[in-house]
Structures are given as C-alpha cells and as structure tokens.
N, C-alpha and C positions, 0 to 999 in steps of 0.2 A: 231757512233763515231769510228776513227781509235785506236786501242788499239797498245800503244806504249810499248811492253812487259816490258824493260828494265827501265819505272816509274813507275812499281807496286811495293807496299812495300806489305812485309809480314806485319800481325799485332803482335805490338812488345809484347814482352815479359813485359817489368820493361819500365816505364814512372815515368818523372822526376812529381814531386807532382805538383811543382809553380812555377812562375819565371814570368819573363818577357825579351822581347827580341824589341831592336830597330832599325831600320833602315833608309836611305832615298834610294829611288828610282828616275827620271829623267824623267823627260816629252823627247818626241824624236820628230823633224820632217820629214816627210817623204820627201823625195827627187823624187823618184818614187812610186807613189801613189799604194796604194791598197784600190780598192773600190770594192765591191761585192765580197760575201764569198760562202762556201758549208759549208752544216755541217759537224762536231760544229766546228765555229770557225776556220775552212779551207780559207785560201785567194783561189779565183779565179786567183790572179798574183802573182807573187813576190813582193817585194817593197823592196827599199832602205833607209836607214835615217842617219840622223848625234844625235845622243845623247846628248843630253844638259845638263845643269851643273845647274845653278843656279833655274832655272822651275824646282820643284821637289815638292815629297811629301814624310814627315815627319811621318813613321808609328811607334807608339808604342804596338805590342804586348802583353797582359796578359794573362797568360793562369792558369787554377786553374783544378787540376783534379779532378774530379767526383765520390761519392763513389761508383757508377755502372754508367755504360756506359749509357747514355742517347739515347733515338726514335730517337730525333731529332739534330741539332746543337742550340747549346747555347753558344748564343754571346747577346754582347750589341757594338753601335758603338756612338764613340763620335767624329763628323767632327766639328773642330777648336772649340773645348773643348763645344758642344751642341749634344744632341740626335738629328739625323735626319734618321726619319723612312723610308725618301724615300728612302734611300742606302739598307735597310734591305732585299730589295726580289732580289736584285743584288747579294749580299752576302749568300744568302741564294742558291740564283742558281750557285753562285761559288762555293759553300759545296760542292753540290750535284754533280756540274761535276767532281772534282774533290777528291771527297770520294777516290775510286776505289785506289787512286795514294795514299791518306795520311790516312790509316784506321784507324787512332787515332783520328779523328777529333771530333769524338760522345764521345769521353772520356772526355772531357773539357768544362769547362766553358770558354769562351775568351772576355775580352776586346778588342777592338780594339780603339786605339785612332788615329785619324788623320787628317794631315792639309797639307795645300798648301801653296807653294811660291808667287799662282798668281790666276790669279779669276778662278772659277769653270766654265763647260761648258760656254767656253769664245771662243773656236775656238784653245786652247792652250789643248793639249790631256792629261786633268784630270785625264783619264780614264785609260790612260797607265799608269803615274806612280804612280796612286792612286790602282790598283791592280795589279804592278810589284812589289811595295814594300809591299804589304798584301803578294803575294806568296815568297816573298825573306826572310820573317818573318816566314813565315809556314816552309820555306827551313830548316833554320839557328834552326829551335825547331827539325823537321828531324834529324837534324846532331847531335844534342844534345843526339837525341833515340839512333842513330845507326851512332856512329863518325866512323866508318870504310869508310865512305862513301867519295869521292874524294870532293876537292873544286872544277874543272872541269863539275862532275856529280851534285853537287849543280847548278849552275849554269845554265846549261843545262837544269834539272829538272823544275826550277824557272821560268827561259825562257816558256817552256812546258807548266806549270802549269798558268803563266800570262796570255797567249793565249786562255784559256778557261774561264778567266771573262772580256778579251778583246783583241778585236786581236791584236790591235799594241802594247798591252803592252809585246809582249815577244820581242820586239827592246829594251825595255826600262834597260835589266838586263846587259846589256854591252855596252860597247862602242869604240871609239868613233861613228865607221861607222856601224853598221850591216843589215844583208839582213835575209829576211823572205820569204820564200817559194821557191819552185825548180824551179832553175833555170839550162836550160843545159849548160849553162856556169861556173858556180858558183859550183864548187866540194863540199860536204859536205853542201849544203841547201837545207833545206828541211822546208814543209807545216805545219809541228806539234811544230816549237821554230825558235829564231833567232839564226844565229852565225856571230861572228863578221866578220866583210871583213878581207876575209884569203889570202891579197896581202898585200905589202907594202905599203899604199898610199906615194903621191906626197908633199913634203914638205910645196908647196903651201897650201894644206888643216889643214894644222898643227896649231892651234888655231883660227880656222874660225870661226868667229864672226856670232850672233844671235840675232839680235834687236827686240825686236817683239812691233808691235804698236798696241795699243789696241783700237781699233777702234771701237770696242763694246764689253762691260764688261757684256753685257743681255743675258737670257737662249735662246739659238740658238732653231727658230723655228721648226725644223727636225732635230732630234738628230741623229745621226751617226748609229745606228743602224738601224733606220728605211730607209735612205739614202741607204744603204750597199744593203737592200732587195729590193729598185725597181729596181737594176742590176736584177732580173730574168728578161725574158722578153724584156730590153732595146732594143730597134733598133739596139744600137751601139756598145754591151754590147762586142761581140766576135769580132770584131776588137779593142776594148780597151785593151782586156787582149793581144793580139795580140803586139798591140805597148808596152802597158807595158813591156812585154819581150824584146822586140828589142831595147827599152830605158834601161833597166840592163842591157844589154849587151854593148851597146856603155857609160854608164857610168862608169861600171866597167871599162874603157878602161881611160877614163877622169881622176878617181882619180889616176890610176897609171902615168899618163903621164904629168898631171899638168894642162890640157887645160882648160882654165878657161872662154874661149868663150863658148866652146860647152857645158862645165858646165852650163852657163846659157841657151843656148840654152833649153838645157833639163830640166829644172827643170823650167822654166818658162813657158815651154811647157806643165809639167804636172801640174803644180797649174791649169792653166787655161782649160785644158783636165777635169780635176776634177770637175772642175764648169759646164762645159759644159755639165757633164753625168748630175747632177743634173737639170740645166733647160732644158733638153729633156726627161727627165724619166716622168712614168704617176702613180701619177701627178707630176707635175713639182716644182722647187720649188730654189728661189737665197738666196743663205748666204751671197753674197756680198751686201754690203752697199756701196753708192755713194762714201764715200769717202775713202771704199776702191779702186774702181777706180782714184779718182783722186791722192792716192798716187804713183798707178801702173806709169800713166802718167806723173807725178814727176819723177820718177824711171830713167824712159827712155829719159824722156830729159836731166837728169842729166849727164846720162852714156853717151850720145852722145856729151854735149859739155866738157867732160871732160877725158873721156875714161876709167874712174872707170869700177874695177870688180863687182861692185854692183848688185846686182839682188835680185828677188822676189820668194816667194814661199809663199801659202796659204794652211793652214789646212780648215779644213769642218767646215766651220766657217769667220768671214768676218776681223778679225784680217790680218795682214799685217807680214809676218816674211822677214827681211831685211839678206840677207847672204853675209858677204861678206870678203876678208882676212885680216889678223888682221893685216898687216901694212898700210892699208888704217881706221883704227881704229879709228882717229882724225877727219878725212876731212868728214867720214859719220855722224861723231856727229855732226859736224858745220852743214852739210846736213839737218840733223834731224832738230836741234833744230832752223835754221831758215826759212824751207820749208815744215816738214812735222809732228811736233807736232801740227800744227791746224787741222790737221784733226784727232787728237788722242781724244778720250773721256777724259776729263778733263784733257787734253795735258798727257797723260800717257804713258809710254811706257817701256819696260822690256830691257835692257841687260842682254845678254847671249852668250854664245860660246861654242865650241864640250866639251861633257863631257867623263866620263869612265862607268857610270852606278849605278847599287846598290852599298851600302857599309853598312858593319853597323857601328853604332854608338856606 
C-alpha cells in the first residue's frame, strides 16, 4: 500500500463517550471508465464521473466508547433496517485498511445503520456511495476528536479513505464532475482520492440529467471486483488504459467547450469499451441483457431522426443510464415513457441529475 503521510492520525488523547453522526453520500457514474486496479485499491487509469443526487445512500453512524480498547473492530450493520452478515467481511476489510489513518477505531463499539435510494448491486454503484458515506461518517467523528482539522482536509481525507473499501467511491465525496487517478493533464490528480474538475465546466453540463432504466433489479453475475481482476493478463488490457488517458484528455477539453457531439462520442465509446473488456477477458462473461441492447438501438434512432443530445452510458451492470441536458428534460420523458419503459423491469426507472456529493444531515 502507498502510505499517504498527511492521513495519518496520531492516536487522540480525550474521545468523545457517545453520539451519533448522519449522512448521505451519492452513487456517481463514470464517464470514462476505470476497469482494472493495482494494489490496494490503485486504478490502472484515470476515470471521469458526474455525481448524482437523488441515487444515494442514507448512513447513520453510532459510535459508543469502550471501557478499554478492543483486539478487534466492533460493529453491528443494519441495511434498510435488517442485519445482513454479508456486508460484515467488507466492513471489516475496510477497518483494517484503513486503521493506520483512523487509530480510534478499536475504541468503539459502532452501529452502522444503512439504506439506499435504489436496488443494491443493480449496476447502479451501491458500492460507492454505500462506503463514501461510511467514510464521510468516520470523517465528520475525526473532526469531532481533533476540530483543528480543515473542511478541505475532511474531504480529501474521505475521498482517500472511500478508495480503500471501493474504488469508485472516492468520486462519490464531491461533485458535480470529479476525476480519479493521475492524469498528465489534470494538475492536482492523483491515484490515492478524487478531486473535483479544477476547470470551469461548460454551461451546457449544468444540470444534466440522469435517467437510469432499470433493466435488471437481480445480483449481477460478476461482481465488480472480480471483473476489475481479469484486467491482469487481458489481451487488451494496456491499450485500454492507453485510450482511457487519451479519452480524459479530450473530455476534459468537451466539458470546458460545451461539445456535446463528442461528449457522446466518448462516453458511448466507453460504456461499450467497458463491455467489451468483459466479453474478452478469461473467462469471459456479459452484464448486458437483450434489452439492454434494444434500448441502445432506441437511443440511436431516436437521436438521428430528431437530433437530440441524448446518449447512453453503462455501469458494470446491464441497467441503461440515459444522459442528457436538462432543457431537453420533457421530450426524453415522452421518449421514455412511450418507447423505452417496456424494456424496463416492471417498467421502472430512476430520475436523476449532477449532484454536489456528501452532506450531513
């Protein structure tokens, strides 16, 4: 692991007894994909996202302190108000990597209570802002210990600390746009946290809309972590990360300039990049559902006989996220609802558009 000198805490002197601390965190989608990592939790590329608003998850922290410091961590988790033991070795590997940074964490007993806007491992990244909002809880009890600490370096921190119980969750602590990993274009980005795009964007981007069609609400056959590991090896693996750089690079250029062609260009290029590493890696394996295809095909006939900005982008997952700007807001709903909610799982589908990030409550 890279040791990031400046998120080591000393261990504090005086901790508070009890309390509780709330928050919500933001699902984000990526724009320019990051697939295959290094350790821990290193992208292999950069990637891009837009931050979403309404896709979030709902953290409540309890923390109770301990009359001596415990071996171990001691938590209990309740997802949408039920024990589920499967989260517990996830949470427990997020302890441990992340001890080093928060050495109060053996002092406590902690509740965690947590829920979601939208279905779990659905292709919508649970994952980010179900452990951007656990770390922005851990942050926000940090700031409590030792309030000298900047809102800035909170964040930062958070950012840092989400990246080691998932990697796209440290896009998830800001917004609306942020990039993750070094880029030599991109001054101040770096592999270990997101920061936000340090340009102006283009007015155009300025409440860009997020429809996401839920096209399968069932636990994705290959989950993102195991995906991420057959990039060792791939065929394709080092010209992927190759164009991934050279796609942040000409997108960073898109959101400052407004171009909203080559925005789709790009981003439709990597939904379908993305898929592509998956049905060539060994073993191989598709998250797309048929009719995830035939909404693509909708997509594009749409935009051709009408010249909408509309376009597609896919997470690791067979869900459908529609992007497109919010004063075509109307005509994509009439879209939707009379072309492209039959291909939706019990015609479902999520509104949403660019968010700012954490917040508490």
């Amino acid at each position: 692991m890279i040791d990031y000198l400046q998120f080591v805490s000393e261990t504090p002197l005086l901790l508070p007894d009890n309390g509780f601390i709330s928050c919500t965190s933001p699902s984000n989608i990526a724009l320019v994909k990051y697939w295959g990592k290094r350790r821990v939790q290193l992208p292999e590329n950069p990637s891009i996202s837009f931050t979403l608003s309404a896709c979030k998850t709902e953290t409540i922290l309890r923390y109770e302190k301990l009359k001596t410091t415990a071996t171990d961590f001691q938590f209990d988790l309740l997802f949408e108000g039920k024990t589920k033991p499967d989260f517990n070795p996830k949470i427990q590997s997020f302890f441990e990597r992340i001890e080093a940074y928060l050495p109060f964490l053996k002092a406590y007993q902690f509740t965690i209570e947590t829920s979601n806007t939208f279905p779990h491992s659905s292709g919508i990244a649970s994952s980010a802002s179900g452990m951007s909002a656990l770390a922005y809880c851990l942050m926000q009890l940090e700031k409590k210990i030792n309030p000298e600490i900047t809102d800035s370096f909170v964040l930062q921190k958070a950012s840092f600390l989400s990246r080691l119980g998932s990697g796209s969750a440290c896009r998830s602590i800001e917004g609306p746009i942020t990039i993750w990993g070094v880029s030599n274009d991109v001054p101040e980005s770096d592999d270990g946290y997101a920061i936000k795009f340090p340009y102006q964007f283009h007015e155009n981007f300025a409440d860009y809309q997020d429809t996401i069609l839920l096209v399968d609400k069932g636990e994705k056959q290959v989950s993102s972590s195991v995906g991420h590991g057959l990039m060792y090896g791939h065929p394709f693996a080092s010209e992927r990360f190759q164009q991934a750089n050279q796609n942040i690079t000409r997108l960073k250029d898109v959101l400052i300039s407004g171009d909203l062609d080559t925005f789709i260009e790009i981003v439709e290029s990597e939904a379908l990049t993305l898929h592509a590493m998956m049905m060539t890696s060994l073993p191989y394996f598709i998250l797309m559902k048929p009719n995830t295809l035939s909404i693509i095909n909708k997509i594009w006939e749409y935009r051709k006989e009408t010249g909408s900005k509309l376009c597609f982008t896919l997470d690791a997952g067979a869900n459908v996220h529609l992007l497109y700007p919010e004063k075509e807001k109307n005509h994509v709903k009439d879209f939707i609802t009379s072309e492209l909610v039959v291909y939706c799982q019990k015609g479902q589908y999520i509104c949403d558009k660019i968010g700012l990030g954490a917040k508490l409550l």
